[in-house]
N, C-alpha and C positions, 0 to 999 in steps of 0.2 A: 504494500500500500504506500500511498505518495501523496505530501497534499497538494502539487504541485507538478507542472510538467516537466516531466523529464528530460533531457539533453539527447540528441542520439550523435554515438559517434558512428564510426564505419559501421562498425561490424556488428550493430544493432540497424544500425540504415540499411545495408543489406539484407537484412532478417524480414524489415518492413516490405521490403520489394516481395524477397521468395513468396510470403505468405500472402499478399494482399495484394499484389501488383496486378492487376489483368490486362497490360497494354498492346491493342490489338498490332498487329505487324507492321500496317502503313504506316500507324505514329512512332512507332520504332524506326522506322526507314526512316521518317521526318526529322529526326531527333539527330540518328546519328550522322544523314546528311548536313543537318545546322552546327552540329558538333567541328565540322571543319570551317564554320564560318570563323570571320574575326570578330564579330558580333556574338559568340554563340550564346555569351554570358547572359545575354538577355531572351534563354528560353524558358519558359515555364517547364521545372521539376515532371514526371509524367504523373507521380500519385498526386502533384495538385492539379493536372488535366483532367485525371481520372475523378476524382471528386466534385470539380468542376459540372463534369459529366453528370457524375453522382446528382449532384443539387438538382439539377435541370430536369433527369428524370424525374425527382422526387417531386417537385413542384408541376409538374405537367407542362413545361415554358416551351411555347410555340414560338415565341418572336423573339428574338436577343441583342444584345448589342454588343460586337469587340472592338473596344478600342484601342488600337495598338497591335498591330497583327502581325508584325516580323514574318517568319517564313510562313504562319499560320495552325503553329499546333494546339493552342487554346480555339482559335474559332473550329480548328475536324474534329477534336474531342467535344469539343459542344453540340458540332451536324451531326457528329456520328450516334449523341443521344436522341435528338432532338426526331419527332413525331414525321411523319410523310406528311408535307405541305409545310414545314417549320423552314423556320427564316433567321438567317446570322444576319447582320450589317455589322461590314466589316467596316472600320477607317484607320487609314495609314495612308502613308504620302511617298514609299519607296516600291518605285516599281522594279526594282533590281528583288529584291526580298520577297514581295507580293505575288514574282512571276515565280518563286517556288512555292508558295503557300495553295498559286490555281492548280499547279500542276498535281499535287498531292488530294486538293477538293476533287480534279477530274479522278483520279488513280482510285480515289475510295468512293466514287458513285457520289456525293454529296454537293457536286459545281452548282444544280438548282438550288440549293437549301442558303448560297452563300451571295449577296450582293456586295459587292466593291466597292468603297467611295476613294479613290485615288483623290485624297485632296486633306488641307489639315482641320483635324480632328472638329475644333469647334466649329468651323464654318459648316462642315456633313450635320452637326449634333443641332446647329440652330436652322437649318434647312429642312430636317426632318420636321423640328417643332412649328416651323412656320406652314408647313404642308399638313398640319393638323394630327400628326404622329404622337404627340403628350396625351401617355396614360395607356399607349397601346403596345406595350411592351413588358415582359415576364423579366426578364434578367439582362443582367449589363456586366460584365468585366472590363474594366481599365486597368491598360499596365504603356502605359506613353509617358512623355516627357513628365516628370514630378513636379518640377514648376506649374504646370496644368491640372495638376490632380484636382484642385477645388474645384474648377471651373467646371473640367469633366462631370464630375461628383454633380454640380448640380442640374446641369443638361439630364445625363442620365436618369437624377429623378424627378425630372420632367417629362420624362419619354416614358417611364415606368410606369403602372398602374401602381393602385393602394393592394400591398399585400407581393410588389416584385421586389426582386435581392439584386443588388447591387455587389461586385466582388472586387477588391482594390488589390493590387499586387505590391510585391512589394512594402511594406507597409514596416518591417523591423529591420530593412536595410543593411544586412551583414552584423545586426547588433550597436551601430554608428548613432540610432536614437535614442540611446537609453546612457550617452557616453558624452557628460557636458562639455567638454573641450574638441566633439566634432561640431564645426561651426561651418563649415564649408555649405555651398548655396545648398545640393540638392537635401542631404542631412534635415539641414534649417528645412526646407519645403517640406520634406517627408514630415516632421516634427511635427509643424504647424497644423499639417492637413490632419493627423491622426487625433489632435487636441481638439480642430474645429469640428473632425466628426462626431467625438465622445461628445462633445456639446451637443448636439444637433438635436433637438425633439424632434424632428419630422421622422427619423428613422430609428431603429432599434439596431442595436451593434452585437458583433462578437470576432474579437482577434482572434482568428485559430494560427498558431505556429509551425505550419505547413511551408517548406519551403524556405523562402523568404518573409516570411507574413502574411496570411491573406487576412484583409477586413470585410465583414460579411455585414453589409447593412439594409434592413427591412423595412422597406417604406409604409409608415402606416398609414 
């Protein structure tokens, strides 16, 4: 017994995979193609894809939002839960990155389920709401530039109906926010953002330490 979460090192984090990992092969292909990127650092873990997943079946979420979508393995672990007729909208602004994210949506049957917005983040997120899109959406992941995370955060639950989950990445930062002499901008941005959500009444929170941090907030 623990009252508190535990730490994993290796060779408990491997234990998590054997037993509970169920990652299907294309997002293993995805992973270990990103793996040679220079960027890889900014993939999402697979057991917080998988969870991701998890959420989305659990809540029945037909419509979604990813923001931030590098080569694309947060938005196919979402298509790949997600209902026949279910809808990602993706937004990102590199089409170097995004032309491996289609190639893997065609590869796993899911290119319907994904729409595109090649362009930056809040411009796609205030274009939806202006086209009468607020309130018609189940879930949101943001994981883009951290300076934007408020902004994102409140687009998203604009877009969101009362009762959809929002999932922030990132969010404990290698440990850098909980360490007062990291002062450096993105740090500071993470900081602030996780303070201004703990404040928020519009949403209900919960930090699970998956990863890097995921913040889970439920729009009431």
């Amino acid at each position: 017994m623990t009252k508190k979460t535990i730490g994993l090192d290796d060779r408990l984090y491997q234990y998590l995979h054997k037993i509970s990992l169920r990652e299907p092969e294309i997002l293993q292909k995805l992973r270990d193609e990103t793996e040679e990127l220079p960027m890889s650092v900014m993939q999402v873990s697979p057991e917080q894809g998988q969870f991701m997943g998890f959420l989305v079946r659990l809540m029945g979420a037909k419509k979604t939002l990813d923001i931030g979508v590098f080569t694309g393995y947060s938005s196919l672990a979402v298509a790949l839960a997600l209902p026949p007729g279910g809808k990602v909208v993706g937004c990102d602004t590199s089409e170097e990155y995004t032309a491996i994210a289609r190639r893997y949506w065609q590869d796993a049957g899911v290119e319907d389920k994904v729409d595109l917005y090649l362009a930056p983040a809040l411009e796609t997120l205030d274009r939806l709401i202006e086209e009468g899109q607020g309130g018609t959406f189940d879930f949101a992941f943001i994981d883009a530039d951290k300076n934007n995370y408020g902004n994102y955060f409140d687009r998203a639950l604009e877009l969101l109906r009362p009762g959809g989950l929002i999932a922030v990445d990132n969010v404990l930062w290698s440990g850098k926010v909980a360490e007062p002499d990291e002062q450096d901008n993105l740090t500071t941005a993470i900081r602030n953002f996780n303070q201004r959500v703990y404040s928020d009444e519009r949403v209900d929170i919960s930090l699970v330490p998956i990863a890097d941090g995921l913040t889970l907030a439920l729009k009431r």
